[in-house]
C-alpha positions in Angstrom: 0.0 0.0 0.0 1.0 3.3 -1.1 0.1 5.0 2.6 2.4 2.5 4.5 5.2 3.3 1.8 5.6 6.9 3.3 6.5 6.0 6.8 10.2 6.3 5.6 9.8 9.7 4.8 7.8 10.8 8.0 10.6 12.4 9.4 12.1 14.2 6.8 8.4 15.8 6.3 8.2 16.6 9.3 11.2 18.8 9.1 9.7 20.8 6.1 6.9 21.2 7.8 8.6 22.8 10.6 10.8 25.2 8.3 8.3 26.2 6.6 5.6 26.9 9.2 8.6 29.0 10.7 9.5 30.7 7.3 6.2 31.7 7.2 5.7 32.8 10.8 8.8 35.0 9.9 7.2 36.0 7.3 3.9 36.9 8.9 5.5 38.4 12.3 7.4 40.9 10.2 5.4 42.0 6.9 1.7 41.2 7.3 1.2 41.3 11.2 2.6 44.7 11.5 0.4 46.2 8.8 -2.9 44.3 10.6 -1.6 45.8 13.9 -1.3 49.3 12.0 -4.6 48.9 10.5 -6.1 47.8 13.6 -4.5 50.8 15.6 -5.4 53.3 13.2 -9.2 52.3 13.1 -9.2 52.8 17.0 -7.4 56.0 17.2 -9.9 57.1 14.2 -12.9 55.4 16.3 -11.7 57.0 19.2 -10.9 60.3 17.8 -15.0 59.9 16.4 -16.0 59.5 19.5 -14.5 62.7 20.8 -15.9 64.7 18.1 -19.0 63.3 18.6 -18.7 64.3 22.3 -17.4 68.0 21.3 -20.7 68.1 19.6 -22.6 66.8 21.7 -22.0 69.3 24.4 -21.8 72.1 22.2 -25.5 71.4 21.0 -26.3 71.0 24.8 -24.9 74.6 25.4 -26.8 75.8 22.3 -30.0 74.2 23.2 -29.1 75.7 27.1 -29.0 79.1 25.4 -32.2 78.5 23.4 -34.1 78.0 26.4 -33.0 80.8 28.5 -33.4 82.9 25.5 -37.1 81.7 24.6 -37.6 81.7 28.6 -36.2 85.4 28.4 -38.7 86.5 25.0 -41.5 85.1 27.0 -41.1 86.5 29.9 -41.1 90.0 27.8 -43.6 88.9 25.7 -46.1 88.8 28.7 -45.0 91.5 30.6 -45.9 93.3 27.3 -49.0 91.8 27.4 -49.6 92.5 30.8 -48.8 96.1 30.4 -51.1 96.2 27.5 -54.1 94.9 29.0 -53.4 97.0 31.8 -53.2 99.9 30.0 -56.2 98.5 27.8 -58.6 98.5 31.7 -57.3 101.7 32.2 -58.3 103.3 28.9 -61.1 101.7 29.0 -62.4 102.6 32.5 -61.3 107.0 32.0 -64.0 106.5 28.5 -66.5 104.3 31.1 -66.3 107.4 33.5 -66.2 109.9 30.7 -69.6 108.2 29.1 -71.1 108.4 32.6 -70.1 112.1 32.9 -71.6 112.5 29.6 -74.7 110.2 30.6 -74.7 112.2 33.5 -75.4 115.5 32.3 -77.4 114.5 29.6 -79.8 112.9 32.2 -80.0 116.2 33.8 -80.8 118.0 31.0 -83.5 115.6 29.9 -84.9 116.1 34.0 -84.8 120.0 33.2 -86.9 120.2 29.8 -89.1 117.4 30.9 -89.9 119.9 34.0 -90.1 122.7 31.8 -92.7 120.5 29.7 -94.2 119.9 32.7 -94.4 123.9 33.7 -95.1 124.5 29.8 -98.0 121.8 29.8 -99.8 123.3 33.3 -99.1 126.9 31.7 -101.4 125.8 28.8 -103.5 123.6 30.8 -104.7 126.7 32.4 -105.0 128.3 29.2 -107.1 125.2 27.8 -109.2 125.2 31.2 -109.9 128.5 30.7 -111.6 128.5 27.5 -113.1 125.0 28.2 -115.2 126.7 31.3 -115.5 129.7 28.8 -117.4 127.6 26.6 -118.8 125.2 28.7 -120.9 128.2 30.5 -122.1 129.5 26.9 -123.4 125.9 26.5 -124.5 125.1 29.3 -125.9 128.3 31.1 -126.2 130.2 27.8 -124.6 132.8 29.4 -121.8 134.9 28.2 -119.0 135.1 30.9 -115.9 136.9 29.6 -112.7 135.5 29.4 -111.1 137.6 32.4 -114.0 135.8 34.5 -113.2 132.4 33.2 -109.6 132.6 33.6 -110.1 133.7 37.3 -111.9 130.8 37.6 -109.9 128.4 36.8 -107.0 130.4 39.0 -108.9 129.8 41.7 -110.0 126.2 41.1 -106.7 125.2 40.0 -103.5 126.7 42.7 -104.1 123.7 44.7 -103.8 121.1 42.2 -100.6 122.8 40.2 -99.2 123.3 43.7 -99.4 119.8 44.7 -97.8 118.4 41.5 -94.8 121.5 40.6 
């Protein structure tokens, strides 16, 4: 058998195997391992350096965002003071033209009272004027007598003082 035949030649295989497993290794441990550890290093310096950046950032867009809110916090704050200066300002406009339009009211009301109580003085003026000829007439009707208008209104004068005094 061919596989038994080889048995001679064990040991001298095992010797290339040895030399050249260790030209290899040589080979290996002073080109290609290098560059690999080089490649490696470089990729974590690079992730590393990444990672720094990405922490730079980070805390700069913290600081920004910081500065956001205090400055949105600030323009609110103003924004309501404004409004709360406005709507004060707004109550007190708005409570000088209440008082003004009751001043107004006010003396338009009295001024209404006064001609309605010179109606009033007008209206009792003419009543006695109306009264007057009324009774004037009323006594040609009824009496058939003629009673002149001097003795008619004197009439009435005296009928009517108590009733225009009650109501003046």
């Amino acid at each position: 058998m061919p596989q038994l035949e080889q048995i001679s030649t064990y040991l001298s295989q095992v010797v290339w195997l040895v030399l050249t497993f260790g030209a290899l290794y040589f080979i290996m441990w002073k080109s290609a391992l290098p560059r690999i550890a080089n490649v490696l290093q470089e990729r974590q310096e690079r992730i590393e350096d990444d990672l720094q950046k990405a922490e730079s950032v980070k805390k700069e867009a913290e600081t920004v965002l910081a500065a956001y809110e205090a400055a949105m916090a600030k323009t609110r704050d103003e924004a309501h003071s404004i409004m709360r200066a406005s709507a004060e300002a707004f109550a007190e406009q708005a409570a000088q033209r209440q008082d003004e339009l009751s001043a107004r009211f006010a003396t338009e009301a009295a001024a209404a009272e006064s001609r309605i109580a010179d109606a009033r003085r007008q209206a009792l003026a003419d009543l006695r004027g109306v009264a007057g000829d009324l009774a004037l007439a009323a006594a040609q009707k009824l009496v058939d007598v003629d009673v002149s208008k001097g003795d008619a209104d004197a009439a009435v004068a005296q009928a009517m003082p108590s009733a225009s005094g009650g109501q003046a």
